[in-house]
LUMTOR-478625 format. One record per residue (C-alpha): residue in three letters; z, x negated, y. Coordinates in steps of 0.5 Angstrom, whole numbers, padded with zeros to 4 digits, always signed. Each point is the difference from the previous one (the first is absolute). Layout:
residues N
AlaZXY;...
end
This chain:
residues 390
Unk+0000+0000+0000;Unk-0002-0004+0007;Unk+0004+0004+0004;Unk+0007-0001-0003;Unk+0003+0006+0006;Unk-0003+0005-0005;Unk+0006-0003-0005;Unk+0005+0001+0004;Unk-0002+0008+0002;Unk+0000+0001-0007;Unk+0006-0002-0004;Unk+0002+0004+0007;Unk-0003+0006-0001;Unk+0002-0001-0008;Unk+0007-0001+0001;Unk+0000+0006+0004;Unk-0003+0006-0005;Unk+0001-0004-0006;Unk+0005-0004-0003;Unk-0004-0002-0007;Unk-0007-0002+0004;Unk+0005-0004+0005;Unk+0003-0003-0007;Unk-0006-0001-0002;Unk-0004-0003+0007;Unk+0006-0005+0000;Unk-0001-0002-0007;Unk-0007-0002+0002;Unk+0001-0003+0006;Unk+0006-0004-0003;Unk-0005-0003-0005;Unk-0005-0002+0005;Unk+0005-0003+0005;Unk+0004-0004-0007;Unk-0008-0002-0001;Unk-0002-0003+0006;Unk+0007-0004+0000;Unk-0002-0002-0006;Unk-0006-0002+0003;Unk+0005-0004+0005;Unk-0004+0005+0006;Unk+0006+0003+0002;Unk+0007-0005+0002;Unk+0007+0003-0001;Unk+0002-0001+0006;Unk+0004+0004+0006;Unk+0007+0002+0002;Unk+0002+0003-0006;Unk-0003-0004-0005;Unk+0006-0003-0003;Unk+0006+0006+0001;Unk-0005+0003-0004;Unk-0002-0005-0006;Unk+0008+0001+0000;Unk+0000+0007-0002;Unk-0005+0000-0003;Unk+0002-0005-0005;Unk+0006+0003-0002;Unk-0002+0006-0001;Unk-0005-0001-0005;Unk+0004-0006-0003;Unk+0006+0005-0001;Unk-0004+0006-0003;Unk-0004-0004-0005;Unk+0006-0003-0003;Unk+0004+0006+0000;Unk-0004+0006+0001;Unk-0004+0004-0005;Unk-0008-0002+0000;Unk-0001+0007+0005;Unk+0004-0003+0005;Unk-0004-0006+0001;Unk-0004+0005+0002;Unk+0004+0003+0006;Unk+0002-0008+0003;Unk-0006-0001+0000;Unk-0001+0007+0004;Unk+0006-0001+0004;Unk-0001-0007+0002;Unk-0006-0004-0002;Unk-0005+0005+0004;Unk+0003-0002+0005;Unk-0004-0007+0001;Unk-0006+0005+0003;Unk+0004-0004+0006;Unk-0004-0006-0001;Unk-0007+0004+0000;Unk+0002+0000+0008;Unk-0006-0005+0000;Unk-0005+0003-0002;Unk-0001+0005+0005;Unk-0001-0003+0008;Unk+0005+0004+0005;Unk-0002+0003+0006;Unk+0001+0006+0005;Unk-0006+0003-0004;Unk+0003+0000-0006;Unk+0006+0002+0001;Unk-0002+0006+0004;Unk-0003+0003-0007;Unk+0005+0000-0003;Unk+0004+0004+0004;Unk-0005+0004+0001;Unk+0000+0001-0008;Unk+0007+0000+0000;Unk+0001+0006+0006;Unk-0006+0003-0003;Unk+0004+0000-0008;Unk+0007+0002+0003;Unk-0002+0007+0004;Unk-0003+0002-0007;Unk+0007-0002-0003;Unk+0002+0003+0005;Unk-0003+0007-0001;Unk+0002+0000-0007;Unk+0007-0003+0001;Unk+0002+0006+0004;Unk-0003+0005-0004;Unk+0004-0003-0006;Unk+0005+0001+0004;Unk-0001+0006+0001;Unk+0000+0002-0007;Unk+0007-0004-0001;Unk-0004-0006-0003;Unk+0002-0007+0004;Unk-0006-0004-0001;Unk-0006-0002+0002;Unk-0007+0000-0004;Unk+0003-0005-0005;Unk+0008-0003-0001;Unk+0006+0004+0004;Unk+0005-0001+0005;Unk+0000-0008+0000;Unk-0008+0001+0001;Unk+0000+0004+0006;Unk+0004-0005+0004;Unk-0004-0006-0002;Unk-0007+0004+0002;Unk+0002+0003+0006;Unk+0004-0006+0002;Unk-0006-0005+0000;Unk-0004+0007+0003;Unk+0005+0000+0006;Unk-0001-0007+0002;Unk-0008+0001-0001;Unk+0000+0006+0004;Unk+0004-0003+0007;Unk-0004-0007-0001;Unk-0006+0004+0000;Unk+0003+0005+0006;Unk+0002-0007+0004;Unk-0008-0003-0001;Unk-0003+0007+0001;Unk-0003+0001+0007;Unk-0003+0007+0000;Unk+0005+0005+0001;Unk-0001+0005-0005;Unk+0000-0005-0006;Unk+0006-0002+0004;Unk+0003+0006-0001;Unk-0001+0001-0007;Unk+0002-0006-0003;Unk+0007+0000+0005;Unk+0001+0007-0004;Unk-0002-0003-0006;Unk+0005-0006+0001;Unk+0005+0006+0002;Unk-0002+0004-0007;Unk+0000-0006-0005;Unk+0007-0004+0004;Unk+0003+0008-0001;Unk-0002+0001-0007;Unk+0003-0007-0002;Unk+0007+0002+0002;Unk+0000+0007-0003;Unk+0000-0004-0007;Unk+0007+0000+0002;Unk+0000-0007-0004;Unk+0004-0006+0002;Unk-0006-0005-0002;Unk-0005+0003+0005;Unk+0005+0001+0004;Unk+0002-0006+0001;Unk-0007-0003-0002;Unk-0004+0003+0005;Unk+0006-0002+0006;Unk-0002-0008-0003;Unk-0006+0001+0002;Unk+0000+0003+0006;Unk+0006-0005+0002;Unk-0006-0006-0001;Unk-0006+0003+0003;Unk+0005+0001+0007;Unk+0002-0007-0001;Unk-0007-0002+0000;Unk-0002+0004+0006;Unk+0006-0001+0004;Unk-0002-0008+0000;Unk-0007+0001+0003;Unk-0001-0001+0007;Unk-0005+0003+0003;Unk+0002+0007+0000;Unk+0005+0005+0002;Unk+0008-0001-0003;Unk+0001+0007+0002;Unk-0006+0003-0003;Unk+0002-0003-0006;Unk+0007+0002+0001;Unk-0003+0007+0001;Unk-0004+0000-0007;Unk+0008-0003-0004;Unk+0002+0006+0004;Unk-0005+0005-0004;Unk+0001-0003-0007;Unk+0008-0001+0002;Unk+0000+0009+0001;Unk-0006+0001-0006;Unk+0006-0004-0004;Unk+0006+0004+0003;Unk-0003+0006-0001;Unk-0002-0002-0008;Unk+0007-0004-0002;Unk+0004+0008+0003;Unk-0006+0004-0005;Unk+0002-0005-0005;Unk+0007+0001+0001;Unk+0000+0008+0001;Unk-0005+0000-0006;Unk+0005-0005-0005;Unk+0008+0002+0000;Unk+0001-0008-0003;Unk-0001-0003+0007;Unk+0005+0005+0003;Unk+0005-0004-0005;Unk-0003-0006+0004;Unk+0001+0002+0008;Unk+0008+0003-0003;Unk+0001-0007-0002;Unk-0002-0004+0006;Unk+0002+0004+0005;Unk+0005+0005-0002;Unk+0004-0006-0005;Unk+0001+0005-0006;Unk+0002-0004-0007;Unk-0007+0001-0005;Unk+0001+0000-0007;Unk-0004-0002-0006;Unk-0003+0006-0001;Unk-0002+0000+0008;Unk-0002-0007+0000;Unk-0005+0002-0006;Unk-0002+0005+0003;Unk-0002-0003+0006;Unk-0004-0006-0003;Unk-0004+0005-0005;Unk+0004-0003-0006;Unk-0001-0007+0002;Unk+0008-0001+0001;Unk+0001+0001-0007;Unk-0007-0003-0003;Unk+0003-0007+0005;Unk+0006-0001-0004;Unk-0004+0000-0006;Unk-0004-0004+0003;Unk+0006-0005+0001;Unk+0003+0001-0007;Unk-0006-0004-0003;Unk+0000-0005+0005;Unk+0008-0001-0002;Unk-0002-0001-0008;Unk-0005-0004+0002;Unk+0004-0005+0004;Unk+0006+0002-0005;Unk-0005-0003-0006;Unk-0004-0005+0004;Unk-0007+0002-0001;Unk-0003-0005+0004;Unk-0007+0003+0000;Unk+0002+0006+0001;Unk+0003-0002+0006;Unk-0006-0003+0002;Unk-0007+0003-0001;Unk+0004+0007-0001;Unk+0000+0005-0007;Unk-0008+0003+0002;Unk-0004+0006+0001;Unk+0005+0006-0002;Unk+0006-0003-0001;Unk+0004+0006+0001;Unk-0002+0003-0006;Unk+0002-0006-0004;Unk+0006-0003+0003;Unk+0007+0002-0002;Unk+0002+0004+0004;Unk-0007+0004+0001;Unk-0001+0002+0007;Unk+0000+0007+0001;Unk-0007+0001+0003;Unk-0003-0004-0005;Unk-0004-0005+0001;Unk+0003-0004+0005;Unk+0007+0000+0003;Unk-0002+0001+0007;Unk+0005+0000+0004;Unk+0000-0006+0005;Unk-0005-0005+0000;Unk+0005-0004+0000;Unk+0002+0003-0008;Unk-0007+0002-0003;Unk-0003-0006+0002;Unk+0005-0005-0002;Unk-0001+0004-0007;Unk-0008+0001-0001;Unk-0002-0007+0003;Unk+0007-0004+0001;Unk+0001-0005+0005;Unk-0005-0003+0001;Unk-0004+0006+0002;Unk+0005+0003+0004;Unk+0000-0007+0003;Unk-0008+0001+0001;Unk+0001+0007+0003;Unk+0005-0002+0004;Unk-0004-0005+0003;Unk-0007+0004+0001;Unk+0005+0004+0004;Unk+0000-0006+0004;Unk-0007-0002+0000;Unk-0002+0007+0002;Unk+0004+0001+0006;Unk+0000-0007+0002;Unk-0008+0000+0000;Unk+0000+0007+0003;Unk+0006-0001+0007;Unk-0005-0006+0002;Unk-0006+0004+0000;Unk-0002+0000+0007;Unk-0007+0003+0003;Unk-0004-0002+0005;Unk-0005+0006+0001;Unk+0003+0007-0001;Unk-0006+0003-0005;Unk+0003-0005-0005;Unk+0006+0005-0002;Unk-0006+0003-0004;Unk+0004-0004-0006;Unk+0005+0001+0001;Unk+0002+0006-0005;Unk-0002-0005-0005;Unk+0005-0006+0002;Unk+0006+0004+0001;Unk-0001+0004-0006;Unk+0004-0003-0005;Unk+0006+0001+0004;Unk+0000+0007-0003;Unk+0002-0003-0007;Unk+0004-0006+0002;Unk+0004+0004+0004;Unk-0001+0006-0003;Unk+0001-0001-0007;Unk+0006-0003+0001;Unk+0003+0005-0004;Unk-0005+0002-0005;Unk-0004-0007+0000;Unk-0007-0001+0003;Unk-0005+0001-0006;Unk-0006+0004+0001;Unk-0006+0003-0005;Unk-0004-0002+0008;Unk+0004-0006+0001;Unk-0005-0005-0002;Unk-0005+0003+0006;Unk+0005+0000+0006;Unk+0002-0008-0003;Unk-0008-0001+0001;Unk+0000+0004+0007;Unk+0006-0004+0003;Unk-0004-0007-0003;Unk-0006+0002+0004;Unk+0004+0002+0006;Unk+0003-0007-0001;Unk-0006-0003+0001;Unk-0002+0003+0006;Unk+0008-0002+0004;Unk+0000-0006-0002;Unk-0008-0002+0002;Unk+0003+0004+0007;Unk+0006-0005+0000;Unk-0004-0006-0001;Unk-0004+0002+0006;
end
């Protein structure tokens, strides 16, 4: 395929409608890209590179020596595809491009979100494929394609339009009532502000003025989720009123994470108490949950805190790998510094993976879509740092 964009727009267009044709276009792309590495046409290089060689390591180490032989399946799903990251050079950065994604994902995302809200409707929370967690990732990343087209747009009725688009999609983020959106979508924005508060060549008080639009769309948003989800009024009782919570109300608040937590701990201590050493280092693997003793409540996974899920599946050196991507993406993302106005149109790319470092804290980062968001933010990587270097 000559034009590489037309790749981009269909892995977009597939993992929106469907998540098996996703899967499977990713598969194919991850051939090719492993082909040309081979070919030594691609290099492993960037910020990420070595963060992520220290979770991915663990993670299929860990799952072939203590998993069955399908879950090596399911490492390779949660962790490996996520080296798309390195195929950023093949696709050559540029205003062009970037502008087409958005456009595609703007143009996927308002007919996710007719269907969002027609399921909801009926009572369903889903989107055309996935659930809960799904909506959040979608409209999160439609929101800030919205308010980048918004901001570049100079007609003003497609103006208009993408101002109410971005307004939509932020408020459909929030009705997830769900932390990691939440948390995610705020870590996004927080990042995208940052960057444009640096810039020089344009007004501090209409930037102050548009943080001021999405601080009211994410107030309005938090007291939906709040009125929608009694378990955050749990919450407000214990910050601002001081009242005692019990275990039972403390489980409840984290949607069973308390409990799921200190199972979780459990195992750590045994591995400690027993000194298994490579457990400790590369993790027990891809659902350790179901093979632990004791099993996690929810499965697969004690997901709970980073801190406890991660340490159990990939053990410290990929905890340590997770802590450090942390680190290289935040470090290279605050230090981005525009010169041109109408070179925020990656943005939504570069800060986008503040959703699942940020937001994932709780549940971990993993996605079926990851892999595509690790590529975006490799392309966007390439075109900040050509800007940085003048």
């Amino acid at each position: 395929m000559k034009n590489k964009e037309n790749l981009l727009i269909i892995m977009f267009a597939s993992a929106y409608l469907s998540i098996s044709v996703f899967e499977a276009v990713l598969i194919l792309f991850l051939l090719y890209e492993i082909y040309l590495i081979a070919k030594k046409q691609i290099n492993l290089n960037g910020h990420l590179k070595l963060p992520l060689f220290m979770i991915i390591m663990p993670s299929i180490l860990s799952s072939a020596i203590y998993g069955k032989p399908h879950e090596i399946i399911g490492a390779l799903n949660q962790t490996f595809f996520n080296i798309t990251y390195f195929a950023k050079d093949l696709f050559r950065p540029s205003y062009e491009l970037f502008k087409k994604v958005n456009y595609t994902i703007v143009l996927f995302c308002s007919i996710e979100a007719v269907v969002t809200i027609y399921n909801y409707s009926k009572g369903l929370e889903k989107p055309i494929w996935g659930g809960v967690f799904e909506i959040g990732i979608i409209f999160a990343l439609g929101s800030l394609s919205s308010f980048t087209l918004f901001l570049l747009e100079k007609d003003i009725e497609r103006k208009i339009i993408f101002f109410m688009l971005f307004t939509l999609f932020t408020f459909l983020v929030f009705v997830t009532g769900k932390r990691n959106p939440i948390l995610g979508i705020l870590a996004s924005y927080f990042v995208y502000f940052l960057i444009l508060l640096k810039m020089s060549n344009i007004s501090k008080k209409w930037i102050y003025g548009m943080i001021s639009v999405f601080l009211i769309l994410s107030i309005g948003g938090t007291y939906y989720a709040v009125q929608k989800f009694p378990k955050y009024k749990i919450m407000f009782e214990f910050v601002f009123q001081g009242k005692e919570l019990t275990q039972e109300q403390i489980n409840e608040f984290s949607s069973a994470r308390w409990e799921i937590g200190k199972k979780g701990v459990e195992v750590i201590k045994k591995d400690i108490e027993n000194r298994n050493i490579l457990p400790l280092l590369i993790g027990h693997g891809y659902a350790a949950g179901e093979r632990l003793d004791p099993p996690s409540p929810v499965g697969r996974s004690y997901e709970s805190i980073f801190l406890i899920s991660e340490l159990i599946n990939i053990g410290l050196i990929g905890l340590i790998g997770i802590i450090f991507l942390m680190y290289r993406f935040f470090k290279f993302t605050i230090t981005v510094k525009l010169s041109e106005f109408n070179q925020i149109v990656g943005l939504p790319f570069l800060v986008f993976p503040a959703y699942f470092l940020v937001g994932g804290i709780f549940s971990g980062m993993w996605d079926a879509i990851l892999p595509l968001y690790f590529l975006m933010f490799g392309i966007a990587e390439n075109y900040y740092s050509a800007i940085k270097q003048g």
